[in-house]
Steps between C-alpha positions, in 0.01 A plus 500: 500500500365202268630255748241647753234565260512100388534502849163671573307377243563118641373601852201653363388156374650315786289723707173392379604141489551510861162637553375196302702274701365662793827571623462860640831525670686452229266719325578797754882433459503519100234814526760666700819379269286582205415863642887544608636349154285720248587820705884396466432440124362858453791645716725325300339645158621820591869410500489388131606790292334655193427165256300607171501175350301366849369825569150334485558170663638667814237744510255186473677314756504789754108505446474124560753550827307731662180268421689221653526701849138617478416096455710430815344745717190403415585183532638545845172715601297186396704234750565748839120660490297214265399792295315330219491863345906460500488144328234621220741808455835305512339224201382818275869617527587216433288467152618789404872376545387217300417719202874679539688235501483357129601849390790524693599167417468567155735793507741276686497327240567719248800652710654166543497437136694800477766395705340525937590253697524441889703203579372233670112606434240430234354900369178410580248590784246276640126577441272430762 
């Protein structure tokens, strides 16, 4: 579930530095991986059982997941119909997974200090 959240987070930037680069089919391909990665993160949430002490975090990260998807799709209406409505929509989700992020990361924080960890992975999601 992290895995593909740091997962997601990473194509939501990569996403918008493709559009920079001008690079739209590479754009399409990491809307659609973004889209298809948050909705695996969220499915995956619901296999984790009852945590207290991240009670919070996952309930943050669930909210950020399902964010993630609605950035992909819009994302993904923006390239296939050049919906400039989807593109304005798609960067206003994507301020407002901007604002999430240091939150979450500080409560990653504060649940590594107390002993998290995910081999092979920093705790820490990207911010767009």
């Amino acid at each position: 579930m992290l895995a593909d959240a740091v997962i997601s987070q990473e194509l939501v930037v990569d996403i918008e530095r493709a559009l920079e680069e001008e690079a739209l089919r590479d754009a399409r391909g990491l809307s659609r991986e973004l889209t298809a990665t948050a909705i695996a993160a969220s499915a995956s949430m619901e296999d984790i059982p009852d945590w207290d002490d991240g009670a919070d975090l996952l309930s943050d990260i669930a909210a950020l997941m399902t964010l993630d998807a609605l950035i992909g799709e819009e994302y993904e209406t923006y390239l296939r119909d050049d919906s400039r409505g989807a593109l304005r929509r798609a960067r206003n989700l994507r301020r407002e997974n901007e604002a999430a992020v240091p939150g979450i990361n500080t409560e990653l924080e504060s649940l590594e200090s107390a002993g998290l960890s995910c081999p092979g992975m920093t705790l820490q999601l990207e911010s767009p």
